[in-house]
Phi, psi and omega in degrees: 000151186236122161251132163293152175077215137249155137286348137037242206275311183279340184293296165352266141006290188275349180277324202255340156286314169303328158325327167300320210266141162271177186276133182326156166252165199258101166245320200264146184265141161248127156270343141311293195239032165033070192219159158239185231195134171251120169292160215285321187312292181300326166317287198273348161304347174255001180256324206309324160298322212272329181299290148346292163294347154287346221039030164276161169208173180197112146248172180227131160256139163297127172235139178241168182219131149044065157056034177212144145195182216198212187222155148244115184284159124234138150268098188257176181232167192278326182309334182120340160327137175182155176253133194211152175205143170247129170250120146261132199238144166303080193299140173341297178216133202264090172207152163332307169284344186270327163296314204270306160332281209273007195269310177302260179346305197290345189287303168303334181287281180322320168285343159311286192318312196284317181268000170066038176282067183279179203262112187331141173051057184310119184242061173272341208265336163308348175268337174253111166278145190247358173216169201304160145261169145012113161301165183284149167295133169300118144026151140224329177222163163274137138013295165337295209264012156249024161274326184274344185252351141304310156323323201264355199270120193254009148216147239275349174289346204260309182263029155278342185287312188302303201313320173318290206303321189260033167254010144241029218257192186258018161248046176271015133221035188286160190290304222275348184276330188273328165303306177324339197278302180331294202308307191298318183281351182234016155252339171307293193281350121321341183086046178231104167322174141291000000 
């Protein structure tokens, strides 16, 4: 992290906005993990008064590194006070939409983190367990065949059925089951046969 200084006048500033400020609402469905999530849109609309009333701002630049890329955050304050960080995140995939995926993300992240925003019904206490977890579900498919039975899917109702079956299977959040799927829905609507 990069600070001027002092700091001050912005902890202040920000101590007396986060008072202010309310929790993101959870409005968007993630359909890979079929949960919901509050969007960047909602990140700075519940921050966006208290900062202003603060003499606070944030900007963010996209920045990439090595098959990452992110943001550089700042938090200034009207004294010349400021905060800076950068987050990089690993893309999915090194293309433009997959760099444009993680830029977004990292933008929402860094901007929750930085202003201490949480998201109404935070369900971050999910990362810490507090009891043994779950044995794992037994094998019902391999990995193999339903990247091949995606594959194999010639229009996009079939492989919402196939996409169904396996979000019940113990890969319903492997990386590689959810890209495969993406990838796939998105040569359907191109129109690309198997």
């Amino acid at each position: 992290m990069i600070k001027s200084e002092l700091i001050k006048e912005l902890a202040a500033a920000l101590n007396k906005a986060q008072s202010e400020m309310s929790g993101a609402k959870k409005g968007k469905v993630n359909p890979f993990f079929k949960s919901k999530y509050a969007n960047l849109e909602e990140v700075i609309s519940c921050a966006k008064g208290p900062l202003c009333n603060n003499g606070l701002s944030i900007s963010q630049f996209p920045v990439t590194q090595d098959n990452k890329a992110g943001v550089v955050t700042i938090l200034m304050h009207s004294s010349g006070e400021f905060l800076e960080d950068t987050l990089l995140l690993t893309c999915a995939k090194n293309d433009p939409q997959g760099m444009g995926s993680a830029i977004t993300y990292a933008r929402r992240y860094a901007y929750q983190s930085v202003l201490g925003i949480p998201s109404e019904d935070d369900d971050g206490n999910n990362a810490i367990r507090t009891t043994s977890p779950a044995a794992p579900k037994p094998p019902t498919i391999t990995k193999a065949a339903i990247l091949a039975a995606f594959n194999a899917c010639k229009d996009s109702a079939a492989l919402d059925k196939k996409y169904e079956k396996a979000m019940t299977t113990q890969w319903v959040k492997d990386p590689e089951v959810m890209q495969a799927y993406a990838i796939r829905a998105n040569e359907l609507s191109k129109g690309v046969k198997p």
